[in-house]
Structures are given as C-alpha cells and as structure tokens.
DRENTORKOL-3810 file (N, C-alpha, C; in nm, 4 decimals):
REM DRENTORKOL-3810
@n.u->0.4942; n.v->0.5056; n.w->-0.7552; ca.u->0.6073; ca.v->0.4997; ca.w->-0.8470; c.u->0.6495; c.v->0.6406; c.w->-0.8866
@n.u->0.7567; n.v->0.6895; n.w->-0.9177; ca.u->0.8405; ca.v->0.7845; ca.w->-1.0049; c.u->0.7457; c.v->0.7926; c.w->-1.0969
@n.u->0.7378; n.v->0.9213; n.w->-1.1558; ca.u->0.6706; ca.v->0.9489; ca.w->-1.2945; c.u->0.7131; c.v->1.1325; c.w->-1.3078
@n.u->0.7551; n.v->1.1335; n.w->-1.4705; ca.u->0.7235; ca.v->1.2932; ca.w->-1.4900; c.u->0.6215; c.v->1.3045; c.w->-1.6294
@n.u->0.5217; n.v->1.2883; n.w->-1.6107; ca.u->0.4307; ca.v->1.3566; ca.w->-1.7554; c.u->0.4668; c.v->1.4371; c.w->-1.8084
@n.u->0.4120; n.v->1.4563; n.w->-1.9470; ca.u->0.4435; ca.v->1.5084; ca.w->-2.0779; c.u->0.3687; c.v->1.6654; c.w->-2.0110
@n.u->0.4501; n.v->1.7883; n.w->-2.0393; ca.u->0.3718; ca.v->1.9185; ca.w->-1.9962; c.u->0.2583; c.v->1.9187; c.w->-2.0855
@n.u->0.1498; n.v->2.0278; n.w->-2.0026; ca.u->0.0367; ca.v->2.0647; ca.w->-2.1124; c.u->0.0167; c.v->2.1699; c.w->-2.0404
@n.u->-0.0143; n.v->2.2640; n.w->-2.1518; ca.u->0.0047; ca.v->2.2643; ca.w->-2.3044; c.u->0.1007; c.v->2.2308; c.w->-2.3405
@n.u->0.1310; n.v->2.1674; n.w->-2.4576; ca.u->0.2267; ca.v->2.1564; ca.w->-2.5474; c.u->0.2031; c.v->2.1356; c.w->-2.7105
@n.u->0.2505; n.v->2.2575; n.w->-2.7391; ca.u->0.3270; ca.v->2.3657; ca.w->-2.7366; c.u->0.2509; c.v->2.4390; c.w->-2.6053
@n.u->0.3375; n.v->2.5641; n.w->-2.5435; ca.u->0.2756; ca.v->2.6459; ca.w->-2.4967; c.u->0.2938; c.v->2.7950; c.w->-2.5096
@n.u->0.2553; n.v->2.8661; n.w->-2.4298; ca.u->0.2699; ca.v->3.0101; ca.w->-2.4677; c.u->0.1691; c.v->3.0512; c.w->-2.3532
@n.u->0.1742; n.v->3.1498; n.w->-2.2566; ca.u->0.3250; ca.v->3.2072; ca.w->-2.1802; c.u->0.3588; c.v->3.0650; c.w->-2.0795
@n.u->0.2798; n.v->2.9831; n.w->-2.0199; ca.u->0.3106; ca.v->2.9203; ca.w->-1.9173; c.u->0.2714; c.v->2.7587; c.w->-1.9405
@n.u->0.3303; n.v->2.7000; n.w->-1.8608; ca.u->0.2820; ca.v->2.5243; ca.w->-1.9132; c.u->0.2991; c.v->2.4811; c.w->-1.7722
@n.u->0.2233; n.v->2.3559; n.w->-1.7777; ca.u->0.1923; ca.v->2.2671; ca.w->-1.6289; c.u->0.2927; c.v->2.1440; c.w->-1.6074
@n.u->0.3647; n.v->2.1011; n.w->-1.5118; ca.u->0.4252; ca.v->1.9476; ca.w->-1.5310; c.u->0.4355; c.v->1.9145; c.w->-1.4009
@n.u->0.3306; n.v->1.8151; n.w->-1.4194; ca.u->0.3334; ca.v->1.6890; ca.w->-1.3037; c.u->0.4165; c.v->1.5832; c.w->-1.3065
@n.u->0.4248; n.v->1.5500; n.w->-1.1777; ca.u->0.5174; ca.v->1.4550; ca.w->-1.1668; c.u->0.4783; c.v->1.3751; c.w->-1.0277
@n.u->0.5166; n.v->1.2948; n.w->-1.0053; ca.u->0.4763; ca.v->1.1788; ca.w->-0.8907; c.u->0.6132; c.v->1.1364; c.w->-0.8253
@n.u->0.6352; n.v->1.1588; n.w->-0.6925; ca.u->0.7387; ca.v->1.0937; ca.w->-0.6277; c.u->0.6366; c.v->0.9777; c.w->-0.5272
@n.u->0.7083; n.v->0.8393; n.w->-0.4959; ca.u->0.6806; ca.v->0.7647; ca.w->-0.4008; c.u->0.7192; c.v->0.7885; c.w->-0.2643
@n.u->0.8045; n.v->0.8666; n.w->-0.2523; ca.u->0.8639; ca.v->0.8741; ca.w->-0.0906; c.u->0.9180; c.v->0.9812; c.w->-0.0424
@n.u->0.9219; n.v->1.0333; n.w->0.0834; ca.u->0.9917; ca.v->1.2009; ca.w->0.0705; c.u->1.1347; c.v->1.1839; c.w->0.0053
@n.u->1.2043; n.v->1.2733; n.w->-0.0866; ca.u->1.3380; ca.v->1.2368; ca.w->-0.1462; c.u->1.3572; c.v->1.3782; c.w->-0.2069
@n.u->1.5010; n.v->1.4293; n.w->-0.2002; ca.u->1.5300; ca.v->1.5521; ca.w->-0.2863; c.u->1.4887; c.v->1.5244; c.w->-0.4484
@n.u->1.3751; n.v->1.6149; n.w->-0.5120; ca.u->1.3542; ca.v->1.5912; ca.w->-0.6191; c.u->1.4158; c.v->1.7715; c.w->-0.6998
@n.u->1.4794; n.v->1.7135; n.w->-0.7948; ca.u->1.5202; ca.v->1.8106; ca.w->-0.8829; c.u->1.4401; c.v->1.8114; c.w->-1.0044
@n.u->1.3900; n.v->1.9435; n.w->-1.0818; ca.u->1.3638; ca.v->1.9604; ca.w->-1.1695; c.u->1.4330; c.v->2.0506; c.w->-1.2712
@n.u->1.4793; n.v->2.0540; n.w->-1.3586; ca.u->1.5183; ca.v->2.1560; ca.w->-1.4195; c.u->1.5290; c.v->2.1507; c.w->-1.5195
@n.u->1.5353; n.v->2.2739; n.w->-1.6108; ca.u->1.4970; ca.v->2.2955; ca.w->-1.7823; c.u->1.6090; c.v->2.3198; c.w->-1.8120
@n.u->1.6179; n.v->2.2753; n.w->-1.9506; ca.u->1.7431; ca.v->2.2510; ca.w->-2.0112; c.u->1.7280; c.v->2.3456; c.w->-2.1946
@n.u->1.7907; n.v->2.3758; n.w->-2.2596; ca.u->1.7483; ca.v->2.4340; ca.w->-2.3958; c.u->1.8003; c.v->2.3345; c.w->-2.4994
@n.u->1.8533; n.v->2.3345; n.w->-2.6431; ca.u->1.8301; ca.v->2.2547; ca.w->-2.7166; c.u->1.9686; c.v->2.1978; c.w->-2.7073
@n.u->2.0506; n.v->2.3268; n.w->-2.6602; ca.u->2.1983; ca.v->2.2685; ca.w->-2.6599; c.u->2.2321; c.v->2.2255; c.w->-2.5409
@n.u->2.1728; n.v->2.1804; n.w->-2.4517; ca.u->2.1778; ca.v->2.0935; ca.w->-2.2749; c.u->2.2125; c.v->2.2124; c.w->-2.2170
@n.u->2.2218; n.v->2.3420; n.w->-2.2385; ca.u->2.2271; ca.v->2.4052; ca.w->-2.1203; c.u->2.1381; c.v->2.4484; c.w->-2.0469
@n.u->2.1632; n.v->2.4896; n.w->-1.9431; ca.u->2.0607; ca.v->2.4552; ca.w->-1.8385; c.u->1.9822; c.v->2.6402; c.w->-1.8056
@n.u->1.9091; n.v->2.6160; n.w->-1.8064; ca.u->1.7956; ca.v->2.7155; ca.w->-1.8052; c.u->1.7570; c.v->2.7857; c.w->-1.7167
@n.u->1.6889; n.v->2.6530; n.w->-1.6397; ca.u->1.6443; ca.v->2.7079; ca.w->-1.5194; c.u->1.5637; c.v->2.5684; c.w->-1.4155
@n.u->1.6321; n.v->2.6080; n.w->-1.2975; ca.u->1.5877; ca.v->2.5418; ca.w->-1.2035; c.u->1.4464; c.v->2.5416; c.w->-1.1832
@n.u->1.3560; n.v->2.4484; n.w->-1.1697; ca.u->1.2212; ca.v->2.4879; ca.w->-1.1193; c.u->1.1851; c.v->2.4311; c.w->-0.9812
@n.u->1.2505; n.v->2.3238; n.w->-0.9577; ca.u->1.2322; ca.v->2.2295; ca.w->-0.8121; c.u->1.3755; c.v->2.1954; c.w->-0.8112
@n.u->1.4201; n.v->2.2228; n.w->-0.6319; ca.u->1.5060; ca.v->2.1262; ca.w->-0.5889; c.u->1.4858; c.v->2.1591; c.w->-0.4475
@n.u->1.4539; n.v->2.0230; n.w->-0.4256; ca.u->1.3909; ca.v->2.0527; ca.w->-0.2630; c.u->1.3130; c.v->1.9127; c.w->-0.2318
@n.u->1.3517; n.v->1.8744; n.w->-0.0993; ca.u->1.2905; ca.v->1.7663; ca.w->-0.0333; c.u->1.1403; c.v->1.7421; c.w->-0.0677
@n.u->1.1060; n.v->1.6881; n.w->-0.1433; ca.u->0.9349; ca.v->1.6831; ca.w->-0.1135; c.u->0.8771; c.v->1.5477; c.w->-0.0664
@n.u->0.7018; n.v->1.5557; n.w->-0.0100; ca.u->0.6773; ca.v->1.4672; ca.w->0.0470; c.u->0.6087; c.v->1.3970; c.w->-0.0711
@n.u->0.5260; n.v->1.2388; n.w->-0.0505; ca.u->0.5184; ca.v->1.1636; ca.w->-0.1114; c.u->0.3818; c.v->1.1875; c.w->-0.1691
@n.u->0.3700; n.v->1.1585; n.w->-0.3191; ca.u->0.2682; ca.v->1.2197; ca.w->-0.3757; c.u->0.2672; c.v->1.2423; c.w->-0.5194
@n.u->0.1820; n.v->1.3055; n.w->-0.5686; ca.u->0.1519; ca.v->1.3688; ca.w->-0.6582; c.u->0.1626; c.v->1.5565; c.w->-0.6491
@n.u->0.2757; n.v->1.5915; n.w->-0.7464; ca.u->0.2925; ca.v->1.6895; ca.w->-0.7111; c.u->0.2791; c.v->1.7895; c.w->-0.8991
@n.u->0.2769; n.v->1.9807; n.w->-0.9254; ca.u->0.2711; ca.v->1.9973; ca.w->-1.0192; c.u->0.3579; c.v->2.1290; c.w->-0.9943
@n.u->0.4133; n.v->2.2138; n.w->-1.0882; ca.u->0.4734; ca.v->2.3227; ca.w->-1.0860; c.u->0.4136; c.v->2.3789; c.w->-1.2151
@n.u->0.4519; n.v->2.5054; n.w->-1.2408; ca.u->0.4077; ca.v->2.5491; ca.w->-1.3942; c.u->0.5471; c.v->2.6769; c.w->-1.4140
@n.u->0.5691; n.v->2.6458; n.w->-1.6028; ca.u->0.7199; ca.v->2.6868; ca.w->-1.5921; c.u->0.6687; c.v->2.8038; c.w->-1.6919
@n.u->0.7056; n.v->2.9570; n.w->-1.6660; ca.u->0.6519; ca.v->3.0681; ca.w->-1.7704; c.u->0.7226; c.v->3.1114; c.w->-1.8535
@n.u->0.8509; n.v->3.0324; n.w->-1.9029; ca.u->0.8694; ca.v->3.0385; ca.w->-2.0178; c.u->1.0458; c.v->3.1673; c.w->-1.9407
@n.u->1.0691; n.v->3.1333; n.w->-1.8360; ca.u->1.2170; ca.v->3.2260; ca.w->-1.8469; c.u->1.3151; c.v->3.1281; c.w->-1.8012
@n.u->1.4464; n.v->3.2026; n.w->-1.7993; ca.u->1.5672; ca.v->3.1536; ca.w->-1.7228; c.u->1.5683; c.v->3.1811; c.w->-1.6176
@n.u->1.6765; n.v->3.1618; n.w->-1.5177; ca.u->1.7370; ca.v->3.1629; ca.w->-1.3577; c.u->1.6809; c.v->3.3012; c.w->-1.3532
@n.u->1.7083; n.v->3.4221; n.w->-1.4912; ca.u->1.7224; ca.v->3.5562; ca.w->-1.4155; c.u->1.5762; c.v->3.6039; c.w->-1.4269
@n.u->1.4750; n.v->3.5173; n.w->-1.4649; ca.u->1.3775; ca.v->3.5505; ca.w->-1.4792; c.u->1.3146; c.v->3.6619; c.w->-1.6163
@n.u->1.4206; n.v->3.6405; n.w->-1.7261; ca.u->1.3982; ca.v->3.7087; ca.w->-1.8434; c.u->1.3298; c.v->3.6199; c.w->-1.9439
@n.u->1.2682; n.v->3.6260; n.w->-2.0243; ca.u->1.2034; ca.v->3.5231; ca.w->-2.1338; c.u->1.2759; c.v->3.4422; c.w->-2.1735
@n.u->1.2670; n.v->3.3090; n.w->-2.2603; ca.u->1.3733; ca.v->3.2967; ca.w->-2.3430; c.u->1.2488; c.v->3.2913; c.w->-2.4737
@n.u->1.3505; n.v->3.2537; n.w->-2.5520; ca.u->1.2889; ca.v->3.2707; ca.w->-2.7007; c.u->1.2052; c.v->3.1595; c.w->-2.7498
@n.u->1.1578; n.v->3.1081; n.w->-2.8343; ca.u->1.0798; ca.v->3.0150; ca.w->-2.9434; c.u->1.1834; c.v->2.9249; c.w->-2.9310
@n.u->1.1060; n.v->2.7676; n.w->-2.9400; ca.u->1.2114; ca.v->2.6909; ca.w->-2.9250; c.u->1.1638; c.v->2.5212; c.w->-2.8694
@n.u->1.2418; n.v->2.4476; n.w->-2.9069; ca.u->1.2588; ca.v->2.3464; ca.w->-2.8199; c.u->1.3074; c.v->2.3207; c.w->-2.6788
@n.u->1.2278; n.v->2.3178; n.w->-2.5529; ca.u->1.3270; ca.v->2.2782; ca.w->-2.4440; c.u->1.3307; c.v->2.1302; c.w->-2.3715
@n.u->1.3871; n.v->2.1208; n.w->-2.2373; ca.u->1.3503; ca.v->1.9681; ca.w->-2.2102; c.u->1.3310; c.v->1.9764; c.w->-2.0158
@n.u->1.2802; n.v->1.8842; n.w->-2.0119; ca.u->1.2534; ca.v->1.9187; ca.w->-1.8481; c.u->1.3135; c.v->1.7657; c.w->-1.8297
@n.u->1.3739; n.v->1.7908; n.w->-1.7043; ca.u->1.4841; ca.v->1.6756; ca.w->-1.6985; c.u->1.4456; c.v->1.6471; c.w->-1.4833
@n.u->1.3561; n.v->1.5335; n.w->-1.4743; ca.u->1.3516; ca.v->1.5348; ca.w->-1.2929; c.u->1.4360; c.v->1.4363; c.w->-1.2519
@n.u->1.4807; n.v->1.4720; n.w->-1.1834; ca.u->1.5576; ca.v->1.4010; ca.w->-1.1113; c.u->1.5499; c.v->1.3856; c.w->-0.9553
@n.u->1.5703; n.v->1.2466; n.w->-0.9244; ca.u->1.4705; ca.v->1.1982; ca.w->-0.7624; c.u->1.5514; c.v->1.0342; c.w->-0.7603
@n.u->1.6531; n.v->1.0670; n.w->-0.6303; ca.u->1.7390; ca.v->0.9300; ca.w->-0.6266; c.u->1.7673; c.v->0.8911; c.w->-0.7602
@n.u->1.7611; n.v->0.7440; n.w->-0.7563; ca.u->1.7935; ca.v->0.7117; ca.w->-0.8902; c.u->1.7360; c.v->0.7183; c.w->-0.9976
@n.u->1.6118; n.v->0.8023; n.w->-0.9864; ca.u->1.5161; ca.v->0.8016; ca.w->-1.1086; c.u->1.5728; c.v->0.9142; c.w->-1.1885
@n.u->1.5274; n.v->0.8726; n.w->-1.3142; ca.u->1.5740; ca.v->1.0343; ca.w->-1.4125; c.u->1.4729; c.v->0.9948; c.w->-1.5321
@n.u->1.3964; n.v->1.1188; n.w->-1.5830; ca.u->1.3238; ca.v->1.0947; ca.w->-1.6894; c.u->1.3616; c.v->1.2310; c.w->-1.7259
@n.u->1.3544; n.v->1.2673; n.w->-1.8925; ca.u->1.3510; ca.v->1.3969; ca.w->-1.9471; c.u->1.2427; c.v->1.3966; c.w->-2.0275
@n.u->1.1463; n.v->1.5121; n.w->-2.0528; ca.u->1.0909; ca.v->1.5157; ca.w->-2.1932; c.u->1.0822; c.v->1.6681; c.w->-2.2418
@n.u->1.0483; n.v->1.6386; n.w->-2.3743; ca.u->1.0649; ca.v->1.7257; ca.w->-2.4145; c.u->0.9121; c.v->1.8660; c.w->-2.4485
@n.u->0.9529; n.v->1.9935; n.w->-2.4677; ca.u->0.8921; ca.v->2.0606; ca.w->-2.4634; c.u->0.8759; c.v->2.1971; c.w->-2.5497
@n.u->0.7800; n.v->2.2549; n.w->-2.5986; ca.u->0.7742; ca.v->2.3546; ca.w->-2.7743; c.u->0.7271; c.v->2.4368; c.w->-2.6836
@n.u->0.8108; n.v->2.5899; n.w->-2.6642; ca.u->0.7427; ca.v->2.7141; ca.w->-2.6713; c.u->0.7415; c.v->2.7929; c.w->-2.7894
@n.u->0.6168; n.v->2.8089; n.w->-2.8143; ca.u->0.5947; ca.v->2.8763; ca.w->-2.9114; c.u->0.5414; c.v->3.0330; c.w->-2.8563
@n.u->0.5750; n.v->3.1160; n.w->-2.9426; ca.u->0.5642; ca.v->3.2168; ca.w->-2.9562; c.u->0.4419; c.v->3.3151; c.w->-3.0133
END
C-alpha cells in the first residue's frame, strides 16, 4: 500500500528522516512546502521501484540555503495517492 510516515525527529534540527512506501514502480513526488503552501523544496521526483523507501531533508530550499524556525509540510505524491504531514524545525 501507499504510505508517508510522520518524519523523525520531530521537531528536528539540522536533518530529519521520512519514509514512505510505494506498492508499484510509479513517479513518486515529494516535496516540502512552508506554512504559507509555498513550495520549498523538491526532495523526490523520480520513478521509483516498489518498496519501502527513506530520504532525509536538512532543513534548506531548492538553492540549498537554510530556511528558518518554523512549521513545514511534506506533501508525496504517487498516482492518485496524496498524503501531507506536517513538520517543526526547530532551531
């Protein structure tokens, strides 16, 4: 089945873990979002195979600069599945 778990740590500080489970090879998107839906930063988009899979996100944007203290949200997306949750970097 589809699944994206809750990151851990959470809160984190500098880096956090998020697994997620696809059933079948399928373009899976991941990407972080900030409090006001804009979008952050890509972490996955790319065909993957079927499984159990994990990435770990260190706390920047696209350009690879920090962002600040905060609420964010990790949003996967895989065919028709979509789950978001949410996520505390703390500082």
């Amino acid at each position: 089945v589809f699944a994206l778990e809750q990151n851990y740590p959470n809160p984190f500080n500098p880096t956090t873990r998020i697994n997620f489970t696809v059933p079948l090879a399928i373009q899976t998107q991941l990407i972080v979002y900030d409090i006001l839906g804009r979008e952050v930063k890509t972490i996955v988009n790319d065909v993957l195979h079927a499984g159990e899979h994990f990435v770990q996100w260190n706390g920047t944007n696209s350009s690879n600069l920090p962002v600040s203290s905060g609420v964010y949200f990790v949003r996967m997306v895989a065919g028709d599945f979509q789950k978001t949750t949410k996520m505390m970097l703390m500082k």
